[in-house]
DSSP file (Angstrom, degrees, kcal/mol; ACC not computed):
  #  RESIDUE AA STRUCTURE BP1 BP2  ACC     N-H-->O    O-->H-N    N-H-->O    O-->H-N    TCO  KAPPA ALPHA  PHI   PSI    X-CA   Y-CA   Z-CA
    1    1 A X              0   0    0      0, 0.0     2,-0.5     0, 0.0     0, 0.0   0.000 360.0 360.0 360.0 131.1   26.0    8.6  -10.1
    2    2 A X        -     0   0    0      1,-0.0     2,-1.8     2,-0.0     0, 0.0  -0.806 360.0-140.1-111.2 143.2   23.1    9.5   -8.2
    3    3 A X        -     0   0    0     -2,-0.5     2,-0.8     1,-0.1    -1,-0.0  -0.315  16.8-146.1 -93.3 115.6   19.4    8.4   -8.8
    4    4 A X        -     0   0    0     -2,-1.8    -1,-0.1     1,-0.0    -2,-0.0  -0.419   4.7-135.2 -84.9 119.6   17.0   10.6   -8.5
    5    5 A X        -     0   0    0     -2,-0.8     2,-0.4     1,-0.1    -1,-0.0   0.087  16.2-158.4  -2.0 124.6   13.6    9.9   -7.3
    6    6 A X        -     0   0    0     -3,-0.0     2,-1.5     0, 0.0    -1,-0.1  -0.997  22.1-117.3-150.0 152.3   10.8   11.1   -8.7
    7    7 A X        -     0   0    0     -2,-0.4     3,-0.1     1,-0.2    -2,-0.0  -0.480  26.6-173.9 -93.6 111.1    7.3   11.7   -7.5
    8    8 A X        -     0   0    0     -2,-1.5     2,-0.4     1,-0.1    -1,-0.2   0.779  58.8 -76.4 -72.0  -6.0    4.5    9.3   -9.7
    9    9 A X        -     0   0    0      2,-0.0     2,-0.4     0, 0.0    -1,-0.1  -0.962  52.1 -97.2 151.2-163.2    1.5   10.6   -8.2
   10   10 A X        -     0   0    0     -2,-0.4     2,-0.3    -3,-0.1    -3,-0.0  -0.952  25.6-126.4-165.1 160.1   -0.3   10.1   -4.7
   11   11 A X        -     0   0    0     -2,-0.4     2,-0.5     2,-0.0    -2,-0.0  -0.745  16.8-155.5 -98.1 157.2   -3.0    7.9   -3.6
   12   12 A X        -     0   0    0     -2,-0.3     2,-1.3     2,-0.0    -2,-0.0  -0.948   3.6-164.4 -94.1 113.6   -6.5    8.9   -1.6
   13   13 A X        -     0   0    0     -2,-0.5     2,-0.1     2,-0.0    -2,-0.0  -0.723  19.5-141.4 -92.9 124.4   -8.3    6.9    0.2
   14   14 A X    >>  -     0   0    0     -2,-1.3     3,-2.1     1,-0.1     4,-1.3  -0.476  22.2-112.7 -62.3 143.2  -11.8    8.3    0.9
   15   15 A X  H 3> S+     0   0    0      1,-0.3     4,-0.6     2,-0.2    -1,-0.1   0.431 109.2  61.8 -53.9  -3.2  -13.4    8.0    3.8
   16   16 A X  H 3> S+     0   0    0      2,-0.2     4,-1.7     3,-0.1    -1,-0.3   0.517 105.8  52.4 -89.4 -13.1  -16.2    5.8    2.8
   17   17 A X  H <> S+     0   0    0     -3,-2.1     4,-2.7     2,-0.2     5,-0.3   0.789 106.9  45.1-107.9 -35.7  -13.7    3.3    1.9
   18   18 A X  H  X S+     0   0    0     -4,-1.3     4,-0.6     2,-0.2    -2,-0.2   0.774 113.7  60.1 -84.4 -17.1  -11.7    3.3    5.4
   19   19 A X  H  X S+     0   0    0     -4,-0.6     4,-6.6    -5,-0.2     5,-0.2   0.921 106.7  45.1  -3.1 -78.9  -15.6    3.2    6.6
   20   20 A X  H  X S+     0   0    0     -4,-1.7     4,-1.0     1,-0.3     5,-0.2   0.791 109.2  53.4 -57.2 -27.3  -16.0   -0.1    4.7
   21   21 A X  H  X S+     0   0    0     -4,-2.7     4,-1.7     2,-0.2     3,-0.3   0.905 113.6  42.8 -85.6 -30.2  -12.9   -1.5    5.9
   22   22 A X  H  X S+     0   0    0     -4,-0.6     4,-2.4    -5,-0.3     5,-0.3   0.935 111.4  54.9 -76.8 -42.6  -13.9   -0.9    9.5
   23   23 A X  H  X S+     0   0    0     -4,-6.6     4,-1.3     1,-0.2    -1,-0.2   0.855 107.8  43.7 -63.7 -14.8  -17.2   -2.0    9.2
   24   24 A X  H  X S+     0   0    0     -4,-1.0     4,-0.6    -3,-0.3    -1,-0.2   0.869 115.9  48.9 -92.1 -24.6  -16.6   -5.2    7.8
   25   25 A X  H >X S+     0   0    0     -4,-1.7     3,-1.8    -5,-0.2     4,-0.6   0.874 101.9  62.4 -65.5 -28.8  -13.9   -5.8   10.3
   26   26 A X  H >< S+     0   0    0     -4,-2.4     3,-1.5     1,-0.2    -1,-0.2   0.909 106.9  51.5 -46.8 -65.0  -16.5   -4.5   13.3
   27   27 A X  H 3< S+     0   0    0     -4,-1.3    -1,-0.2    -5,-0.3    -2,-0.2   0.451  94.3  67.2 -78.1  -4.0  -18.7   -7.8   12.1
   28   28 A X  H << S+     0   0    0     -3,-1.8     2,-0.4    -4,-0.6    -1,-0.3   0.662  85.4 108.3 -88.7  -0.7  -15.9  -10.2   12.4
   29   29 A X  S X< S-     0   0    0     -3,-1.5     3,-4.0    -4,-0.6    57,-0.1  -0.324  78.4-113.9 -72.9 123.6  -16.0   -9.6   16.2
   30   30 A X  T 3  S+     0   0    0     -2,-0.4     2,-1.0     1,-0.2    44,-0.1   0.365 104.1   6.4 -27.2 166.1  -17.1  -12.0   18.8
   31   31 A X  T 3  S+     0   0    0     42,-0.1    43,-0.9     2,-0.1     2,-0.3   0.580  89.6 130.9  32.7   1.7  -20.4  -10.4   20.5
   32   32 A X  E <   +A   73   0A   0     -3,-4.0    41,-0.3    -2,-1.0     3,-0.1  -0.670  28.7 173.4 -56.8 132.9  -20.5   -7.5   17.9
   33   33 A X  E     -     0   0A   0     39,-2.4     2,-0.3     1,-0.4    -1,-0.2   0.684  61.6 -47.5 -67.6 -51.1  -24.4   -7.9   16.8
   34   34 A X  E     -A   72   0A   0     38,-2.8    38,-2.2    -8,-0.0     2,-0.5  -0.967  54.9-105.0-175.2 167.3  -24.4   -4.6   14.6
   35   35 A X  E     -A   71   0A   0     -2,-0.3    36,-0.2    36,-0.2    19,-0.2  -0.963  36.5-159.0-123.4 122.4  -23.3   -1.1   14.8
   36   36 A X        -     0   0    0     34,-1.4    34,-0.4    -2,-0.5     2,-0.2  -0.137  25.9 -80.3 -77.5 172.2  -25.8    1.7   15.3
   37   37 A X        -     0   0    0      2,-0.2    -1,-0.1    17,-0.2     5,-0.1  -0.622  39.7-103.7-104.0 166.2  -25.9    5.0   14.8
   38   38 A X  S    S+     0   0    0     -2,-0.2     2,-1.1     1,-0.2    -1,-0.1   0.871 116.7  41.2 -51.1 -61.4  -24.5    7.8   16.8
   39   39 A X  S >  S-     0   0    0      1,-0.1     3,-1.1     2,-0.0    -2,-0.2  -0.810  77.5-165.9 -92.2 112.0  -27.8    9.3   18.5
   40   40 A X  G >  S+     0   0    0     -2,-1.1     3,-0.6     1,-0.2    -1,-0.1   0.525  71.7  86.6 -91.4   0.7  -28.8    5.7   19.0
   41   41 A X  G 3   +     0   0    0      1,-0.2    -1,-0.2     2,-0.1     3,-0.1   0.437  62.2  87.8 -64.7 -11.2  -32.5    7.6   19.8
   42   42 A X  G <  S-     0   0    0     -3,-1.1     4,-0.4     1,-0.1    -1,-0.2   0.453  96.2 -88.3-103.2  19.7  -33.6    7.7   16.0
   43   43 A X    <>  -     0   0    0     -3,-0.6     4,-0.8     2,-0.1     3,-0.4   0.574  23.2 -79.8 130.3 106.1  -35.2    4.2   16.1
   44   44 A X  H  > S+     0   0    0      1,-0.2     4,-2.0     2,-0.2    -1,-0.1   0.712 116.2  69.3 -37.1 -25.0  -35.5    0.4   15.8
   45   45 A X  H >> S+     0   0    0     -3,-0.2     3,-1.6     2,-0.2     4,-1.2   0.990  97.3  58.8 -43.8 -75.6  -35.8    0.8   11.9
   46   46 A X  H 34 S+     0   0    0     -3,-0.4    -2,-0.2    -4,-0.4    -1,-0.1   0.635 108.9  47.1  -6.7 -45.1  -31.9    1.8   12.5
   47   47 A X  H 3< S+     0   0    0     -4,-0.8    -1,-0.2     1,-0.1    -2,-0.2   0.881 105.0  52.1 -27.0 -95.9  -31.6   -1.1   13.8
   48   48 A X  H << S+     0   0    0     -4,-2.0    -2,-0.2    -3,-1.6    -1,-0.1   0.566  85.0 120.8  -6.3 -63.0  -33.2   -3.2   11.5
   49   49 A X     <  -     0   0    0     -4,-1.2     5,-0.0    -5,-0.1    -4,-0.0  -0.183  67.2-141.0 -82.2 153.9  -31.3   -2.0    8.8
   50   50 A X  S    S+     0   0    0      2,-0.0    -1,-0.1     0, 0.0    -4,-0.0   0.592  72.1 116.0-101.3 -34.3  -29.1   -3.8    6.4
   51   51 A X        +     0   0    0      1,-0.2   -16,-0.1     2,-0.1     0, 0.0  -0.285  36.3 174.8 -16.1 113.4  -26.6   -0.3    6.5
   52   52 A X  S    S+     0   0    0    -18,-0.1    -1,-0.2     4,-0.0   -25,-0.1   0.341  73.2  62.6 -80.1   5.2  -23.5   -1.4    8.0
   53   53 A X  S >  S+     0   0    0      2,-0.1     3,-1.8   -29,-0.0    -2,-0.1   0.664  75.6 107.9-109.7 -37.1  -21.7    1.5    7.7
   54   54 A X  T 3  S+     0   0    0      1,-0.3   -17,-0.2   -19,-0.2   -19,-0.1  -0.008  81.8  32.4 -25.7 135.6  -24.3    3.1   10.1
   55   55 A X  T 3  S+     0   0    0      1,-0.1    15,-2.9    14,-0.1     2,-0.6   0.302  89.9 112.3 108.5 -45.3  -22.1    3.5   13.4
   56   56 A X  E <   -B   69   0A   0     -3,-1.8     2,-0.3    13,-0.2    13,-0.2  -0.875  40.9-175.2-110.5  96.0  -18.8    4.2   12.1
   57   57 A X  E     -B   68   0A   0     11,-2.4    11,-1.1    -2,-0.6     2,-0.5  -0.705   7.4-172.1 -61.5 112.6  -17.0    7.6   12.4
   58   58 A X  E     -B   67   0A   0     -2,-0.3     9,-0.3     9,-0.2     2,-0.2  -0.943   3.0-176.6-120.0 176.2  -13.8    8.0   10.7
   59   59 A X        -     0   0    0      7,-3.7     2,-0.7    -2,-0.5     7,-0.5  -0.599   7.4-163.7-148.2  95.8  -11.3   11.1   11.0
   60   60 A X        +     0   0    0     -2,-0.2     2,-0.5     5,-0.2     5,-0.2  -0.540  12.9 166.7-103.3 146.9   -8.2   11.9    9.5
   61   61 A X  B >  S-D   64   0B   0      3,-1.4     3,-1.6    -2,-0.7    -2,-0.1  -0.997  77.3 -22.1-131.2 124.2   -5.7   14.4   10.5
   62   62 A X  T 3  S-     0   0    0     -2,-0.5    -1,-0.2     1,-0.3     3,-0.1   0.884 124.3 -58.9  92.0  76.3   -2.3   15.1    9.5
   63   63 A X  T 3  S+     0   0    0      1,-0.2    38,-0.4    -3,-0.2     2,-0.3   0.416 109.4 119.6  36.8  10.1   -2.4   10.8    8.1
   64   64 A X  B <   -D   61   0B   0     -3,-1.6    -3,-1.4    36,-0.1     2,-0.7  -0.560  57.7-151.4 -94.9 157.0   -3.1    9.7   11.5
   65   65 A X        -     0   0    0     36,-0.5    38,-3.3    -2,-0.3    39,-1.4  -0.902  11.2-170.7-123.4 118.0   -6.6    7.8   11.3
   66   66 A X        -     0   0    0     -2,-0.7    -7,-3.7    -7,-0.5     2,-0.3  -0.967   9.1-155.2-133.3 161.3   -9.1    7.7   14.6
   67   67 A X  E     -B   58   0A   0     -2,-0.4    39,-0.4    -9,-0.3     2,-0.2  -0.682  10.1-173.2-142.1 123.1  -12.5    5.3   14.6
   68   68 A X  E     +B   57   0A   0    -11,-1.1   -11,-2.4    -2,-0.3     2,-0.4  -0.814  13.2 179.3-133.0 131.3  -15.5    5.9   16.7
   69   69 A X  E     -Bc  56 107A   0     37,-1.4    39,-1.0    -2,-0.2     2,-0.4  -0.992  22.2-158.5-133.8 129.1  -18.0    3.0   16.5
   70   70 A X  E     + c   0 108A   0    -15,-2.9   -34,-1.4    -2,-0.4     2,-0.3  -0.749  30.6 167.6 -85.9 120.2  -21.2    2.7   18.2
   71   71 A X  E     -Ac  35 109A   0     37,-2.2    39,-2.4    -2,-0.4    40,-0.7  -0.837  33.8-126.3-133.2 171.5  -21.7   -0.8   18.1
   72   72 A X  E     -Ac  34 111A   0    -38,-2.2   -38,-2.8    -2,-0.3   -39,-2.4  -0.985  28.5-143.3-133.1 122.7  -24.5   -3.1   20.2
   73   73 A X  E     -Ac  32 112A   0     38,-0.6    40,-2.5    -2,-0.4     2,-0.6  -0.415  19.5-107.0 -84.2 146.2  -23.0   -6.2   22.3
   74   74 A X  E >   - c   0 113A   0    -43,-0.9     3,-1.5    38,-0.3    40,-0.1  -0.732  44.8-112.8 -93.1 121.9  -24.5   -9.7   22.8
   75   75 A X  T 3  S+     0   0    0     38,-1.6    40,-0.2    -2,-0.6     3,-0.1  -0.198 105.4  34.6 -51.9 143.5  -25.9  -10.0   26.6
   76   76 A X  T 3  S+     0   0    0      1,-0.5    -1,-0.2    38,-0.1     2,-0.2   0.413  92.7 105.3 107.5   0.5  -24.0  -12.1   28.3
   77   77 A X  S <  S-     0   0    0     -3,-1.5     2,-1.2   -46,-0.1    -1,-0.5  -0.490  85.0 -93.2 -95.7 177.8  -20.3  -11.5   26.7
   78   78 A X    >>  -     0   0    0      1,-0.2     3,-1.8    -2,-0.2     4,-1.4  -0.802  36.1-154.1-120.7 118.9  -17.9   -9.8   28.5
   79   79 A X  H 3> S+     0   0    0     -2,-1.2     4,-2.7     1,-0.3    -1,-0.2   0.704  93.4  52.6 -20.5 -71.3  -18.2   -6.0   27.4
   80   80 A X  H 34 S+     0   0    0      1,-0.3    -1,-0.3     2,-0.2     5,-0.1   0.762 114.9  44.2 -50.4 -49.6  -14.7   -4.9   28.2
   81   81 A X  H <> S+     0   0    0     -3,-1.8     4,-0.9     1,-0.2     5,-0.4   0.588 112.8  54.4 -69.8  -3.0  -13.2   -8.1   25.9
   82   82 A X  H  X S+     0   0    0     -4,-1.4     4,-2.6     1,-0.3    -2,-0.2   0.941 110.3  40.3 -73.4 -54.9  -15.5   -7.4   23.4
   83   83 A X  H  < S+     0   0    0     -4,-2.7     4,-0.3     1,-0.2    -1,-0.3   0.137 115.6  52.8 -92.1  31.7  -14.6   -4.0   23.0
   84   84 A X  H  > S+     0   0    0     -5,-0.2     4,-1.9     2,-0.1    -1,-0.2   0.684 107.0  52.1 -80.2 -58.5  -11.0   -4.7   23.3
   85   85 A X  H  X S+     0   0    0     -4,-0.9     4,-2.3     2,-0.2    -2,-0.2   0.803 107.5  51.3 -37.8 -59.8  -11.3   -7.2   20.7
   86   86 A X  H >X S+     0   0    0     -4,-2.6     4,-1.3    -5,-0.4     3,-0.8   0.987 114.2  44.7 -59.0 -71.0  -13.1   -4.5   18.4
   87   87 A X  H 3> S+     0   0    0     -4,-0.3     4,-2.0     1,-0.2     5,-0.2   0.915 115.8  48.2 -34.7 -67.4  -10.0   -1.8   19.1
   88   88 A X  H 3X S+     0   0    0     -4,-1.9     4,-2.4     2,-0.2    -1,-0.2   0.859 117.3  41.4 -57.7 -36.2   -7.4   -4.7   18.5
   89   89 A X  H XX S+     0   0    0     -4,-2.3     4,-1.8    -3,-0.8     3,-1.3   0.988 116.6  45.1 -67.6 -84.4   -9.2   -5.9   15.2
   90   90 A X  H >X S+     0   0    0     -4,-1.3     4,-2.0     1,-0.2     3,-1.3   0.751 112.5  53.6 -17.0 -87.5   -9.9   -2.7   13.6
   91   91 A X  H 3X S+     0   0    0     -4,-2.0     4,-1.3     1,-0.4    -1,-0.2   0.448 110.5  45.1 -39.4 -54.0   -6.5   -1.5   14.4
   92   92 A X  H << S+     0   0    0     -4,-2.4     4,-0.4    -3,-1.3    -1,-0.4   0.967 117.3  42.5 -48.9 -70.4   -4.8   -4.4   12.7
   93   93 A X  H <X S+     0   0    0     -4,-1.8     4,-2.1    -3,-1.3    -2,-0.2   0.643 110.2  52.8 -91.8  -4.4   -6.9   -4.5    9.5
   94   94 A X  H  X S+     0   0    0     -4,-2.0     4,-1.5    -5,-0.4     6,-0.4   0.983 113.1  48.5 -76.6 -60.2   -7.0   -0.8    8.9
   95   95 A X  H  < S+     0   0    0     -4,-1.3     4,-0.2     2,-0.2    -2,-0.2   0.495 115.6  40.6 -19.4 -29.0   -3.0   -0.7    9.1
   96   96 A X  H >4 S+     0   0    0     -4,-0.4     3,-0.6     2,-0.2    -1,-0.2   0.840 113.7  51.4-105.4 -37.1   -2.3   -3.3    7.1
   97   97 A X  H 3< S+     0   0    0     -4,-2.1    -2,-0.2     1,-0.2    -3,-0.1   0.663 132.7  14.8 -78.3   6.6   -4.9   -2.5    4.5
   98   98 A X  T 3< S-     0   0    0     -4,-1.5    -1,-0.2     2,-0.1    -2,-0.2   0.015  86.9-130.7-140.5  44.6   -3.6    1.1    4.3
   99   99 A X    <   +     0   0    0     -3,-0.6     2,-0.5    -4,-0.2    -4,-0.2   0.733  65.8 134.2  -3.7  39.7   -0.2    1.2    6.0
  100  100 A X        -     0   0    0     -6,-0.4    -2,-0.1     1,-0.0   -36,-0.1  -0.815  65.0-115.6 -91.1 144.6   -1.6    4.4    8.0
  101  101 A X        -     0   0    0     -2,-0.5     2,-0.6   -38,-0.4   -36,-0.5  -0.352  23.0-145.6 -56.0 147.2   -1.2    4.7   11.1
  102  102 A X        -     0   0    0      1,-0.2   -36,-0.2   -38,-0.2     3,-0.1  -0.965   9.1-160.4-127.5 141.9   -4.9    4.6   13.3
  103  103 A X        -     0   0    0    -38,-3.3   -37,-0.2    -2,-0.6     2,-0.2   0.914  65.6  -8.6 -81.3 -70.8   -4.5    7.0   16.4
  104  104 A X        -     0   0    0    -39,-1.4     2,-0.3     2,-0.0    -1,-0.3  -0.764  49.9-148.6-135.9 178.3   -7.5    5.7   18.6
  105  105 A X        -     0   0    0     -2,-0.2     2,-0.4   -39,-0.1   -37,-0.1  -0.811  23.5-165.9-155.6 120.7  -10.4    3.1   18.2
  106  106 A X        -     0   0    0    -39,-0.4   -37,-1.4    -2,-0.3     2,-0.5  -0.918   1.2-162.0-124.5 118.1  -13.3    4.4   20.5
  107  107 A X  E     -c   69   0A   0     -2,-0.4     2,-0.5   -39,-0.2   -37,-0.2  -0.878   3.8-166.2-113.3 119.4  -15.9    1.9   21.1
  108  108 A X  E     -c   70   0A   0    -39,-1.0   -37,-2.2    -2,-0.5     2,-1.6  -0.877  14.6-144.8-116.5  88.8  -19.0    3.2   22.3
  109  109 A X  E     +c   71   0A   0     -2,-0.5   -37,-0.2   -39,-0.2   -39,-0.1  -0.468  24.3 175.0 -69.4  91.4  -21.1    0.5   23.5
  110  110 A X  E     -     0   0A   0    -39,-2.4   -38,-0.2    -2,-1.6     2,-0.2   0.442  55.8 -14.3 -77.3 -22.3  -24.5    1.7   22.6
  111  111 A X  E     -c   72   0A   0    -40,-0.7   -38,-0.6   -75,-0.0     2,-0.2  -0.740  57.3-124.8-163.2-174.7  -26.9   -1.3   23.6
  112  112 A X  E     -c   73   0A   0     -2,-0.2     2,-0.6   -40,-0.2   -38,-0.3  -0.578  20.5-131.4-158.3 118.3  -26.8   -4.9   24.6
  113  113 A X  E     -c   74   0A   0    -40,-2.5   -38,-1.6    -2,-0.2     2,-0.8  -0.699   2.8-155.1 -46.9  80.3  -28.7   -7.9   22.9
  114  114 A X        -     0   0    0     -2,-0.6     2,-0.1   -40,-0.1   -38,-0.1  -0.620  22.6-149.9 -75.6  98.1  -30.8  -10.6   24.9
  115  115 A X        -     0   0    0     -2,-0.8     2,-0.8   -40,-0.2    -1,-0.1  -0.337  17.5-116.4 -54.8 141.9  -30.5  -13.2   22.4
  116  116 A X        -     0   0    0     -2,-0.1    -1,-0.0     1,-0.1    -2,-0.0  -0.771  32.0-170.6 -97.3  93.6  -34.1  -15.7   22.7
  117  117 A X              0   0    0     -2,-0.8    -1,-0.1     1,-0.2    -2,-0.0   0.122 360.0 360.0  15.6 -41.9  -33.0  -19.1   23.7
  118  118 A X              0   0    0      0, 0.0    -1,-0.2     0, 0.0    -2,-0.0   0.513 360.0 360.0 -95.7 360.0  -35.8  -21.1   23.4
């Protein structure tokens, strides 16, 4: 006897939502301050702002998933782990929460953060 299959439906994830999952993952990384926007030119309000989502490109093509995030680093980390760290993180929690594959993580280190000391 054979069982046949049958198709129940199919899911969509919107892109605002694979957004949200990168952004929150973006902020559990060491030296992340914040993620910026693309033309990182439109202002210290940008900055400022409470937006986290600001920053985060996604794109999917034929179920493969690529990330580009413009993000601002805390002086005094080292860049290259930082944004290593950010690839590996993303990479992990996007995968697990949507069992897609993600294609790239391209981390565009937009700025750098003199934290005040004193």
């Amino acid at each position: 006897m054979e069982e046949r299959l049958e198709a129940r439906g199919r899911i969509d994830v919107s892109q605002a939502a694979i957004t949200s999952i990168v952004s929150e993952a973006v902020q559990t990384c060491y030296g992340v301050v914040g993620t910026v926007p693309r033309n990182f030119a439109t202002g210290l309000a940008d900055i400022l702002s409470t937006d986290r989502k600001r920053g985060v490109e996604v794109v999917v093509r034929e179920g493969k998933i690529t990330v580009s995030l413009y993000v601002v680093v805390e002086y005094g980390t080292r860049i290259s782990s930082v944004a290593e760290s950010i690839k590996d993180v993303v990479k992990y929690q996007v995968e697990k929460a949507l069992e897609l594959p993600v294609a790239q993580v391209n981390v565009h280190v937009q700025a750098l953060r003199v934290s005040d000391f004193s």
